[in-house]
Residue frames relative to the residue before (quaternion, step in Angstrom):
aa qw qx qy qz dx dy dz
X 1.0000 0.0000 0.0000 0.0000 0.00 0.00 0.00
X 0.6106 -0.5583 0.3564 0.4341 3.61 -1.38 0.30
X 0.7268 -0.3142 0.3590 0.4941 3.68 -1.35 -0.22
X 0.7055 -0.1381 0.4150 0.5576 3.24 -0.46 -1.62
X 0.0037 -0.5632 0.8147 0.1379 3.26 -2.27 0.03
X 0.4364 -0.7278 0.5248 0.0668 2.82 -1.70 0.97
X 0.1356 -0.8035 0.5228 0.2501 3.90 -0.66 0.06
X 0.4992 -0.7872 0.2803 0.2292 3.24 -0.42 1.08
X 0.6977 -0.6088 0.0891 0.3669 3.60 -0.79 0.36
X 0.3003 -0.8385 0.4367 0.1267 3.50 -0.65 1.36
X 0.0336 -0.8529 0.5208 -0.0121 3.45 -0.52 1.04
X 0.1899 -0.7263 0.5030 0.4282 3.95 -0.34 -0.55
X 0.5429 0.6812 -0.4911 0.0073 3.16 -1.42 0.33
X 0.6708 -0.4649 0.3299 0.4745 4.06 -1.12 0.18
X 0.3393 -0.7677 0.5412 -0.0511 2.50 -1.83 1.07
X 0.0362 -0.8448 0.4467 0.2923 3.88 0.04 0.54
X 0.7505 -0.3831 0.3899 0.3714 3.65 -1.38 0.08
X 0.8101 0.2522 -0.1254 0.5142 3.69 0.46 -0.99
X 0.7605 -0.3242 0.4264 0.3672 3.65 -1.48 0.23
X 0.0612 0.6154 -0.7853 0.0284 3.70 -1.18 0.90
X 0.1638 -0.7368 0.6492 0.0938 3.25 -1.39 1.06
X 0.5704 -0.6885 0.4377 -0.0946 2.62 -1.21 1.51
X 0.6036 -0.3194 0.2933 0.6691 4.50 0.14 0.97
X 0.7576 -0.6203 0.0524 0.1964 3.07 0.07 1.69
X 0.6332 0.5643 -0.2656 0.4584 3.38 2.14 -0.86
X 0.6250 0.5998 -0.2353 0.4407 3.05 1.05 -1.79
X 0.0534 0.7741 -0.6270 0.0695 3.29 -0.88 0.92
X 0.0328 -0.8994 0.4246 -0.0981 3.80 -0.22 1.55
X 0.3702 -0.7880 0.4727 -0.1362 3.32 -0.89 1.63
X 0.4238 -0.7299 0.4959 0.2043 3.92 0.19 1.47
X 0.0029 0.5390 -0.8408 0.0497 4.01 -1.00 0.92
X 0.4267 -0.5724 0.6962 -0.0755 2.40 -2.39 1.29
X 0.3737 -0.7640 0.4878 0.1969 3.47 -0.89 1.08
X 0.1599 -0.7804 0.6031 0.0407 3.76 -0.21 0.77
X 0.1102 0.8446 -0.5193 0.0695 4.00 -0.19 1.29
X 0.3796 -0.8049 0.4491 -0.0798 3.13 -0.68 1.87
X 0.7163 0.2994 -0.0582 0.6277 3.56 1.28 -0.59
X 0.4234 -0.7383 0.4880 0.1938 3.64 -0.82 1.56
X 0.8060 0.1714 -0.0391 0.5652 3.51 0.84 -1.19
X 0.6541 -0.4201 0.4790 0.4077 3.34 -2.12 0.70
X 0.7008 0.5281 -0.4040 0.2583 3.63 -0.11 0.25
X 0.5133 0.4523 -0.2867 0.6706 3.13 1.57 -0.82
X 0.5262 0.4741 -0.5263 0.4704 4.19 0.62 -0.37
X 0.6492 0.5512 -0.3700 0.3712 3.40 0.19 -1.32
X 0.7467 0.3712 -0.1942 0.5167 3.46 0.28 -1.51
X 0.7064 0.2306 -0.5921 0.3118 3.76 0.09 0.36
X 0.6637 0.5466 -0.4587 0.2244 3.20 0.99 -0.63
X 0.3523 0.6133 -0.4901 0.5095 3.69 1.10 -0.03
X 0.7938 0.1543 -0.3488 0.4738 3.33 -0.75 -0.82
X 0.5492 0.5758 -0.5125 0.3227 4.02 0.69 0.23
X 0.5870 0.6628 -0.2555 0.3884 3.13 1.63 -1.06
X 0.6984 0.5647 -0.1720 0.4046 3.45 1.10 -1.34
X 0.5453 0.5403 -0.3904 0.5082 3.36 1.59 -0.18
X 0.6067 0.5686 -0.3904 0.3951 3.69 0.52 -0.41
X 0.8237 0.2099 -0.2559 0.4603 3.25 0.59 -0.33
X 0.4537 0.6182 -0.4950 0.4086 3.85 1.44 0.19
X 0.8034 0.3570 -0.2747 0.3893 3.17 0.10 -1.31
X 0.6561 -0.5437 0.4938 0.1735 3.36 -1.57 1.14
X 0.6304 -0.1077 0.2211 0.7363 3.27 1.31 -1.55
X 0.7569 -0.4711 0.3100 0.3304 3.15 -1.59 0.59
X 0.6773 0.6792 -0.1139 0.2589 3.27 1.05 -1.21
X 0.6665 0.5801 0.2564 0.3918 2.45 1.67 -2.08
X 0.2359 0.6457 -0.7189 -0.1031 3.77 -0.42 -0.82
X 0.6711 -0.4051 0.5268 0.3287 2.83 -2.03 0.55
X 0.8160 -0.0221 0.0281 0.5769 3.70 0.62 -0.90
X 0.7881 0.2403 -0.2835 0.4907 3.49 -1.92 0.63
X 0.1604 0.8044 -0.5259 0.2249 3.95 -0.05 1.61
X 0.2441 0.7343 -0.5101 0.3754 3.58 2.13 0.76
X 0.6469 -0.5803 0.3867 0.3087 3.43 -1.24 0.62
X 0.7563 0.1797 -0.2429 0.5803 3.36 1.43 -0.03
X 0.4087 -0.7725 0.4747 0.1043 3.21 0.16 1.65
X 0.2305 -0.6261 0.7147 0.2100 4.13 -0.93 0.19
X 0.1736 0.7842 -0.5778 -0.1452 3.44 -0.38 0.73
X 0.4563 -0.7848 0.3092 0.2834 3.51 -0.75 1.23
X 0.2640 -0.8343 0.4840 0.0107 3.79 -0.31 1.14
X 0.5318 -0.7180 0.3749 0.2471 3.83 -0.58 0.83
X 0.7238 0.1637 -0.0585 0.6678 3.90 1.06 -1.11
X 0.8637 0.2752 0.1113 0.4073 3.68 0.25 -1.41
X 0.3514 -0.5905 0.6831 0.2475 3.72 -0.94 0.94
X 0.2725 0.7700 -0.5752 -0.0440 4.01 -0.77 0.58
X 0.1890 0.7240 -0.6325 0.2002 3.50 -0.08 1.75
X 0.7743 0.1349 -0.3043 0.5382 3.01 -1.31 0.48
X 0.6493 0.5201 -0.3491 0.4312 3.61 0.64 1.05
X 0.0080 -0.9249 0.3758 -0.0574 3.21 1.46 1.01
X 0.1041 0.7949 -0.5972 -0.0255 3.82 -0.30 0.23
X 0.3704 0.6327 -0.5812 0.3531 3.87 -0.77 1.20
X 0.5625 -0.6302 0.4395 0.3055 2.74 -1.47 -0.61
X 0.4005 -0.8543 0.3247 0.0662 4.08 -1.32 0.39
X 0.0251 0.8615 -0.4985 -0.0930 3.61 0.26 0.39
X 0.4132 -0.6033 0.6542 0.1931 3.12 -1.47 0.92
X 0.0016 0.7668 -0.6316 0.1147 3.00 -1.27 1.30
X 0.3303 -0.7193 0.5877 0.1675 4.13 -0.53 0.78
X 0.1299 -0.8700 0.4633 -0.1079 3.42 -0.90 1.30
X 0.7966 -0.0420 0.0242 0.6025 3.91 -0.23 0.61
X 0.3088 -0.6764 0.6184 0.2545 3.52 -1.76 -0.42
X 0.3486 -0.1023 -0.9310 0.0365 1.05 -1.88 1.84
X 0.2831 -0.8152 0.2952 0.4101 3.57 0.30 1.00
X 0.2988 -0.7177 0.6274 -0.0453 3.50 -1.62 1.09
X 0.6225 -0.6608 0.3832 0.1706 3.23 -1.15 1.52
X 0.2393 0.8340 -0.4906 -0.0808 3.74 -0.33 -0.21
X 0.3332 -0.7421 0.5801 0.0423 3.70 -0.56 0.94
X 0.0401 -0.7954 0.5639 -0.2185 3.58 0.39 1.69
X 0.5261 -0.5830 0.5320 0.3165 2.99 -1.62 1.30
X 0.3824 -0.6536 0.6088 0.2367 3.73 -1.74 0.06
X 0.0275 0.7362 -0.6622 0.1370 3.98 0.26 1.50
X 0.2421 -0.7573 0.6057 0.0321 3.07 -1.24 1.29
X 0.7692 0.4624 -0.1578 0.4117 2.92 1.80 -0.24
X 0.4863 0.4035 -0.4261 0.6474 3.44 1.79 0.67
X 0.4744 -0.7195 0.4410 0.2506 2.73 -1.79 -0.16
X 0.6321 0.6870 -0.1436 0.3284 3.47 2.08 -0.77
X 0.1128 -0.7964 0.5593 0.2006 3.45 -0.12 0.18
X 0.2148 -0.7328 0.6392 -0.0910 3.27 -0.80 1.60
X 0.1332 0.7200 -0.6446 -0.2198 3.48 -1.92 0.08
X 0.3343 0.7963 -0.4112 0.2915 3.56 -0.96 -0.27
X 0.7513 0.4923 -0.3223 0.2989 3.57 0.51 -0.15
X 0.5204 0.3202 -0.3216 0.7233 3.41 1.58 0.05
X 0.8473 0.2647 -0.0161 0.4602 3.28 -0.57 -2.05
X 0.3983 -0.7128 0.4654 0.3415 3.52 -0.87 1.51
X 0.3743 -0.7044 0.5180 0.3089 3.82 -0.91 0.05
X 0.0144 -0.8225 0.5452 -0.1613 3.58 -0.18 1.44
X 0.2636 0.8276 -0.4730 0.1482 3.34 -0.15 1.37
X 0.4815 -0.7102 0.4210 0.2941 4.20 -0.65 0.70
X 0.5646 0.5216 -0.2465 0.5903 3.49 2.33 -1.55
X 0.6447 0.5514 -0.4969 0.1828 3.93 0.21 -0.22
X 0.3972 -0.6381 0.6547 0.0798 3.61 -1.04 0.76
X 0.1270 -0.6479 0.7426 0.1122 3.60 -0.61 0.64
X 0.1329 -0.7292 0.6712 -0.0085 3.12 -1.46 0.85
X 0.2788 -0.9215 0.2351 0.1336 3.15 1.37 0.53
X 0.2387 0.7954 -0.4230 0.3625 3.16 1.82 1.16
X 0.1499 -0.7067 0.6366 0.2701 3.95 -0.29 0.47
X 0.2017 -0.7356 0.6432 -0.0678 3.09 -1.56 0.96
X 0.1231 0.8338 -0.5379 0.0203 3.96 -0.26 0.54
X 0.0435 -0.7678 0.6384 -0.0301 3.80 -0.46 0.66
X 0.1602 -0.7221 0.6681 0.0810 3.44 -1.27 1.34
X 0.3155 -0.7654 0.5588 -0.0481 3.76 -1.88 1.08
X 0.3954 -0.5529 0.5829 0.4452 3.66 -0.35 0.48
X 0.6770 0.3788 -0.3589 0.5190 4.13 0.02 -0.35
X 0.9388 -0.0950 0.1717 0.2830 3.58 0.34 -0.61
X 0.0444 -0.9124 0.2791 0.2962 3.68 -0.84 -1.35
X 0.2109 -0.8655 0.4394 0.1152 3.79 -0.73 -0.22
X 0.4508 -0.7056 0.5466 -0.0070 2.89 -1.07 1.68
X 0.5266 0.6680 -0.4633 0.2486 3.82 -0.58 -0.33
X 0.7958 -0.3768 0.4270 0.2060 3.21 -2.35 0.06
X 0.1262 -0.7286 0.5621 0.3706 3.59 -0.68 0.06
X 0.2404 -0.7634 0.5857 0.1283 3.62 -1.21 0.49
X 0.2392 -0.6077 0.6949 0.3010 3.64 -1.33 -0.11
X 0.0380 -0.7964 0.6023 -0.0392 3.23 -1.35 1.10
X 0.4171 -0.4680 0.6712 0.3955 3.32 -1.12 -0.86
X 0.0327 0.7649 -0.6416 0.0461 3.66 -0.91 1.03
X 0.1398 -0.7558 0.6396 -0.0129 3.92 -0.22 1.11
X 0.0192 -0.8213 0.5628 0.0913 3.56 -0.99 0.81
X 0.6613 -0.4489 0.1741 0.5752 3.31 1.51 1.08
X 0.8220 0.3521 -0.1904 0.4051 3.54 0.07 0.85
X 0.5764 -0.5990 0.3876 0.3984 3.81 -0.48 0.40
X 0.7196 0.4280 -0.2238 0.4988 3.56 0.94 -1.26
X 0.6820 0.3861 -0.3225 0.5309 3.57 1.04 -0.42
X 0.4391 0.6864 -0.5236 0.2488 3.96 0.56 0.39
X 0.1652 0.8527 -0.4955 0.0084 3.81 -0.13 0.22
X 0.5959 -0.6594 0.4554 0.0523 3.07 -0.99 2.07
X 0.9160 -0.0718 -0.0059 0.3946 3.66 -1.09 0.99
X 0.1804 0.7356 -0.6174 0.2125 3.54 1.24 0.89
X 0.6739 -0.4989 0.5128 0.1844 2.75 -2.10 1.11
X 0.5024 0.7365 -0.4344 -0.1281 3.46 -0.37 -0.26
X 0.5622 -0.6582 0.2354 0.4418 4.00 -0.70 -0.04
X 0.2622 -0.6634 0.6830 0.1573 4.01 -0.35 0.35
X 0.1689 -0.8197 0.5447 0.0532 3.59 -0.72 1.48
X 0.3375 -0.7894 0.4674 0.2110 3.53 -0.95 0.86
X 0.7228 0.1523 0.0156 0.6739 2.92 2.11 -0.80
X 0.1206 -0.8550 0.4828 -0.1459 3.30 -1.07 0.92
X 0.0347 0.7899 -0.6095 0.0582 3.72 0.16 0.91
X 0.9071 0.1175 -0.1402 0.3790 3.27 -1.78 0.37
X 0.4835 0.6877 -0.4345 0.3233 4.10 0.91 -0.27
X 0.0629 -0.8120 0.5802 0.0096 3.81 0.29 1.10
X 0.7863 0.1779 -0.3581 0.4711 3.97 1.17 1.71
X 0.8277 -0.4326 0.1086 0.3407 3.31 -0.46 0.06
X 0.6551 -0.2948 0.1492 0.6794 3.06 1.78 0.07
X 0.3244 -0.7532 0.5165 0.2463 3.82 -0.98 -0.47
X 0.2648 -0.8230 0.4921 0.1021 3.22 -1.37 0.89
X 0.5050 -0.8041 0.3010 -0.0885 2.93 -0.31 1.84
X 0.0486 -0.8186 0.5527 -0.1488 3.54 0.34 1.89
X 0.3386 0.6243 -0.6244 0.3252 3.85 0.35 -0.21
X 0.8784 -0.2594 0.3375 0.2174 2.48 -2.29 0.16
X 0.3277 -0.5961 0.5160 0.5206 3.99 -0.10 -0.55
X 0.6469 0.5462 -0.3358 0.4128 3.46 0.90 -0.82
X 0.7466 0.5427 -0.1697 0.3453 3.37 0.88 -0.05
X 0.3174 0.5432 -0.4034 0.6644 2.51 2.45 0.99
X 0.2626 0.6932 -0.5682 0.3572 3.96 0.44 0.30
X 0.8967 0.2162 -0.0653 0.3807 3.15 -1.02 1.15
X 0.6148 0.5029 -0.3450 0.5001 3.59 1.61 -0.29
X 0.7038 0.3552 -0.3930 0.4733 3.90 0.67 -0.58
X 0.3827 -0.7146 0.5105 0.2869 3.77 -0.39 1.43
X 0.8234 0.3896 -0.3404 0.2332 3.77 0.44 -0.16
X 0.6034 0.3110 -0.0821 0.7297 2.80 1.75 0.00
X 0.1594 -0.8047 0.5265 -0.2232 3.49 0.26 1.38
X 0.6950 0.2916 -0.3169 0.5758 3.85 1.09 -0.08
X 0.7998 0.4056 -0.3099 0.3160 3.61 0.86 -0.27
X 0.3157 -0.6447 0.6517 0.2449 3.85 -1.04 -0.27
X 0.3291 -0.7322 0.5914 0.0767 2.61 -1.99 0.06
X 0.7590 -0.4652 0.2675 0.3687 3.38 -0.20 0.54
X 0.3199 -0.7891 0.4934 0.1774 3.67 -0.31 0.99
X 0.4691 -0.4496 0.4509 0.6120 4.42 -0.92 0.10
X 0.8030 0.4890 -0.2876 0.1829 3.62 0.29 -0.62
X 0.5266 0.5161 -0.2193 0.6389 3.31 1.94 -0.61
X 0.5948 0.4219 -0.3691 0.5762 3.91 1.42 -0.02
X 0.6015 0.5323 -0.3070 0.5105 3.71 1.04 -0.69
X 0.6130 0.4684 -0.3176 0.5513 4.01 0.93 -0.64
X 0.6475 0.3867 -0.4212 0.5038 3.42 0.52 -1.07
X 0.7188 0.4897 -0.4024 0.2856 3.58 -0.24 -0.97
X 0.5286 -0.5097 0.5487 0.3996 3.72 0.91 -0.18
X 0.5934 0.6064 -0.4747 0.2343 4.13 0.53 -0.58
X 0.7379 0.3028 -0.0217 0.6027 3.48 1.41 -0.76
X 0.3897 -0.7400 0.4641 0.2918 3.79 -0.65 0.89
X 0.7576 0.2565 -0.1048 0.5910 3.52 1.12 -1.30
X 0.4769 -0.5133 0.6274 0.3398 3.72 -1.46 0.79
X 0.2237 0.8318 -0.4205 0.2851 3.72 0.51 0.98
X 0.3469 0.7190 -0.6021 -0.0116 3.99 -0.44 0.54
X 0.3514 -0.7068 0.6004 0.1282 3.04 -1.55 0.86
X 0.0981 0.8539 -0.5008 -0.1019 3.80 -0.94 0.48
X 0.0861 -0.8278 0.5512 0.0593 3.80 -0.79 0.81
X 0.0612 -0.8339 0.5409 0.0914 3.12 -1.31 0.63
X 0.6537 -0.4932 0.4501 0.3561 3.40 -1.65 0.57
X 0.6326 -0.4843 0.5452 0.2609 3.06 -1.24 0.49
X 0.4433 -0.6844 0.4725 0.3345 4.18 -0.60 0.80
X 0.2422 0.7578 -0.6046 0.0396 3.93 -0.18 0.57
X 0.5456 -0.6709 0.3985 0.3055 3.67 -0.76 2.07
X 0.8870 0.1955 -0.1029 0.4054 3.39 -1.86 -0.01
X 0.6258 0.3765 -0.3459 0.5890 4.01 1.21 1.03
X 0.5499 -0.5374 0.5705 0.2888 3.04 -1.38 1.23
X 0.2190 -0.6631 0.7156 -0.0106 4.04 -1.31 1.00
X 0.1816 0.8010 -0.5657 -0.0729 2.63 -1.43 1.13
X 0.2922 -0.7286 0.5914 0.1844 3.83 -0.77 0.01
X 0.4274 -0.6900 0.5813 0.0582 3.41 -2.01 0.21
X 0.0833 0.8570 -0.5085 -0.0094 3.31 -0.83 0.93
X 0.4702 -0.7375 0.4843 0.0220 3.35 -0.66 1.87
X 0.2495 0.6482 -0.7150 -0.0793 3.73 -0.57 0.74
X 0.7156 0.2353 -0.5881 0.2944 2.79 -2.17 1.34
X 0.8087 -0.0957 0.0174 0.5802 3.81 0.91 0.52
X 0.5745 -0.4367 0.5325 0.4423 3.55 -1.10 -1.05
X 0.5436 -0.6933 0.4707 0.0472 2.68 -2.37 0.40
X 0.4071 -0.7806 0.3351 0.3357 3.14 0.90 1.68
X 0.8267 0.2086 -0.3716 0.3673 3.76 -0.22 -0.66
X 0.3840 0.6322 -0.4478 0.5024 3.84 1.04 0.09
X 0.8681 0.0691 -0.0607 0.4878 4.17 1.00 0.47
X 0.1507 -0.8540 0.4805 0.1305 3.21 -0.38 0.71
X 0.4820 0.6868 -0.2571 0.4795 3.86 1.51 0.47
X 0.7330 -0.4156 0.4679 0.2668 3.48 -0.78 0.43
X 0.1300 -0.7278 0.6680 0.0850 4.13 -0.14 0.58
X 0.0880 0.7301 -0.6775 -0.0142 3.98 -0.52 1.25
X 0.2407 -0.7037 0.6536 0.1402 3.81 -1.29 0.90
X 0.2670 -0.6953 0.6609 -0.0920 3.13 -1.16 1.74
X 0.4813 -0.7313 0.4207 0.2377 3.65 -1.01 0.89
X 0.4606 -0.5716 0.3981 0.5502 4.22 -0.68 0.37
X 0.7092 -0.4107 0.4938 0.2907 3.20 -1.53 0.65
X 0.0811 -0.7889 0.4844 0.3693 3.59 -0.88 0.28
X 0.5684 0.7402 -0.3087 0.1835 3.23 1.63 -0.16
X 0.4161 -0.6855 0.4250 0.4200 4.01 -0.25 0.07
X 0.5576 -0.2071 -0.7810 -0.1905 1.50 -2.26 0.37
X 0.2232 0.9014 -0.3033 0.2135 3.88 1.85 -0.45
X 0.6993 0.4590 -0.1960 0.5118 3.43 1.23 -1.34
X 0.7401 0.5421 -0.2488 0.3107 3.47 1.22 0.32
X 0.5774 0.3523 -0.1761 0.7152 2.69 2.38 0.58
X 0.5664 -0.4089 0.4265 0.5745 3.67 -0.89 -0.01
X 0.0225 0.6926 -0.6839 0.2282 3.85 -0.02 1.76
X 0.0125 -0.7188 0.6944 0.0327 3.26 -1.24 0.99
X 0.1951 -0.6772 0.6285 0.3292 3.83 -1.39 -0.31
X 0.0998 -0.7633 0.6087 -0.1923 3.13 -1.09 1.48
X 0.0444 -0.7239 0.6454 0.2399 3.97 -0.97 0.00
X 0.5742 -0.5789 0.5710 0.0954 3.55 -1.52 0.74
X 0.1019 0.8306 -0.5393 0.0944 3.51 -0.40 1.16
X 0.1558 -0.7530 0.6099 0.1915 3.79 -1.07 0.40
X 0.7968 -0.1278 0.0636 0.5871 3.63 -0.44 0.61
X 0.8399 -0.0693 0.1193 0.5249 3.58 0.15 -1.21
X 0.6339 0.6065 -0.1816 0.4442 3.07 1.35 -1.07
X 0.4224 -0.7349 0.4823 0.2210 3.50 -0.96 1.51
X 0.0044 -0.8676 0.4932 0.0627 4.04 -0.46 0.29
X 0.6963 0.0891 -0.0939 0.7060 3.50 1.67 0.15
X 0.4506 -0.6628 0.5637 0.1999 3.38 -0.67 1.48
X 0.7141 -0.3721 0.4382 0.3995 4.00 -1.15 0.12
X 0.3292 0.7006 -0.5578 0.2995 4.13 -0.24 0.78
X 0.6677 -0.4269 0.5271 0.3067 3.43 -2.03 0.04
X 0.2625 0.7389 -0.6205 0.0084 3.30 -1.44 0.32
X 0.4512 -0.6725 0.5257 0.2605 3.91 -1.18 0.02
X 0.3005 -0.6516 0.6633 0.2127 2.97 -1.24 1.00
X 0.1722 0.8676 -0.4651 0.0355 3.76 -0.75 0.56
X 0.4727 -0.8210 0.2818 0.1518 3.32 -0.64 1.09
X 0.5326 0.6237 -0.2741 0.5022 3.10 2.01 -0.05
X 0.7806 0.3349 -0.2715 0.4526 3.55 0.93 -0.08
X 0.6810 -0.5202 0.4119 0.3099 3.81 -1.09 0.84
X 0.8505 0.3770 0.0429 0.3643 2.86 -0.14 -2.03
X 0.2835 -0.7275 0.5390 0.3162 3.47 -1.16 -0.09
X 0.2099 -0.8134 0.5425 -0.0074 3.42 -0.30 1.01
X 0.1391 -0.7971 0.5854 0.0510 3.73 -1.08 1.45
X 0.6625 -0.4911 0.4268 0.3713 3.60 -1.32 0.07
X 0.1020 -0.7361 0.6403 0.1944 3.86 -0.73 0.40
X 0.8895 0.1906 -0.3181 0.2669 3.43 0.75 0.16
C-alpha cells in the first residue's frame, strides 16, 4: 500500500455565493459538501477502498486490468457506488451557457460533463477524441470537446477548454467532475493517444494570464451531521484568512505509485516520538481521515 494521505486543512467558517479575489491573483470559488454515509464507519470503509485505488491503477485513466465501461472496482468492507461522498463546484459551460454541479477530484485530471444534465452547446467543437476515465464511485466514457468553461467570473472564463462530453456514465451521483490532479494524471484517459494529456482548468487558468502561479488551494468545513457543508477553492494559491501558519511548498514526490498524484515525501512525528520513517504519500481531497502505513 501507499505511505500516507493527508486531509487538508479544516477550519470553520461562511461562505459567499460569488468569487472573492484573493492578493489580487488568487481567485476563490465556494464547494459544497455532498455526504453519502451516516456514520464514521461507512467513512472509514470508503476511504479504504479509496486508498486501494492509488496503487491499482497504472494511470488514472486506465487500470492495469478490467477497462469494461463498468469497471468492478474491488473494495475492502463495502460495495460504495452510486454513493458518492465529496465535494462540488458549480461551474457555467458553453452557449447557451448551462449550469453544471461537478464533482471536485484531486486526483484526475479531466473535466468531463454529461452524466445527469445533458450537455447542449452551439460553442462546442467535437474533437472527436474518445476519452474514458475510471473512479472508486464510478465512470465515463465520452468525446472530447472544446468549449467555453466560466467558473463564475471574468478572470475565471477560459476559451476553448478541452473537456469530455459523456456518452455513458455509471455510478456519477452529478453532472460529471472537475478535474484538478496533476496534468500527468491524465495518462491513459485519451484512448487514442494514451501517452498524452491535456491541459488541466488550472494549467488553462495559468496560461490565460488569470492566475500568476499553476497554484490551487482547498479548505474545508468541519463535518457537522444533518447541515449542508461547505468548503473553498482558491486558484492561484491560498486563502490568507483560512490559516494562520506559514504556507511551505514541497516538491511532487518522485516515487510511485505517490508521484502520480499531488505525492509528497514527508516523515510523521508525535511529540518526540518517530511514527513514520521518511517516505511518499498523497495529499487528497477525497478522503476524511488521515491514514498511515502499517508496514
Amino acid at each position: 500500500m501507499f505511505s500516507i494521505v493527508f486531509l487538508l486543512a479544516l477550519l470553520a467558517f461562511s461562505v459567499t455565493g460569488s468569487p472573492v479575489e484573493v492578493r489580487n491573483s488568487p481567485i476563490t470559488l465556494p464547494i459544497t459538501r455532498r455526504l453519502a454515509f451516516p456514520n464514521v464507519t461507512d467513512l472509514l470503509r470508503h476511504d479504504e477502498a479509496r486508498l486501494a485505488t492509488f496503487g491499482e491503477y497504472g494511470t488514472h485513466g486506465r487500470r492495469d486490468v478490467d477497462t469494461s465501461p463498468h469497471p468492478i472496482v474491488p473494495l475492502s468492507h463495502t460495495d460504495l457506488r452510486n454513493s458518492f461522498s465529496g465535494y462540488t463546484v458549480k461551474v457555467i459551460i458553453g452557449d447557451p451557457p448551462a449550469i453544471y454541479d461537478l464533482i471536485l477530484d484531486g486526483s484526475s485530471a479531466i473535466t468531463w460533463v454529461g452524466a445527469s444534465a445533458p450537455y447542449v452547446s452551439f460553442s462546442g467543437v467535437n474533437t472527436r477524441e474518445p476519452v474514458a476515465v475510471d473512479y472508486l464511485y464510478g465512470s465515463f466514457r465520452g468525446t472530447i470537446f472544446e468549449d467555453q468553461i466560466d467558473l463564475g467570473g471574468e478572470r475565471l472564463i477560459v476559451p476553448r477548454m478541452q473537456i469530455g462530453v459523456a456518452s455513458t456514465a455509471w455510478g456519477i451521483d452529478a453532472d460529471g467532475v472537475l478535474g484538478i490532479g496533476p496534468t500527468s494524471s491524465g495518462l491513459g484517459t485519451l484512448q487514442n493517444s494514451l501517452d498524452q494529456t491535456i491541459p488541466t482548468i488550472t494549467d488553462r487558468l495559468f496560461g490565460e494570464g488569470s492566475i500568476t502561479r499553476p497554484a490551487v488551494g482547498i479548505f474545508f468545513q468541519p463535518i457537522v451531521p444533518n447541515i449542508v457543508n461547505y468548503g473553498e477553492i482558491t486558484f492561484g494559491g491560498s486563502h490568507p484568512q483560512m490559516y494562520d501558519q506559514r504556507v511551505r511548498y514541497v516538491d511532487i514526490t518522485t516515487t510511485a505509485p505517490s508521484s502520480r498524484y499531488w505525492g509528497i515525501d514527508l516523515r510523521v512525528t508525535y511529540g518526540k516520538k518517530n511514527i513514520l520513517d521518511y517516505t511518499a504519500g498523497v495529499v487528497d481531497c477525497g478522503c476524511t481521515f488521515i491514514y498511515l502505513a502499517t508496514d
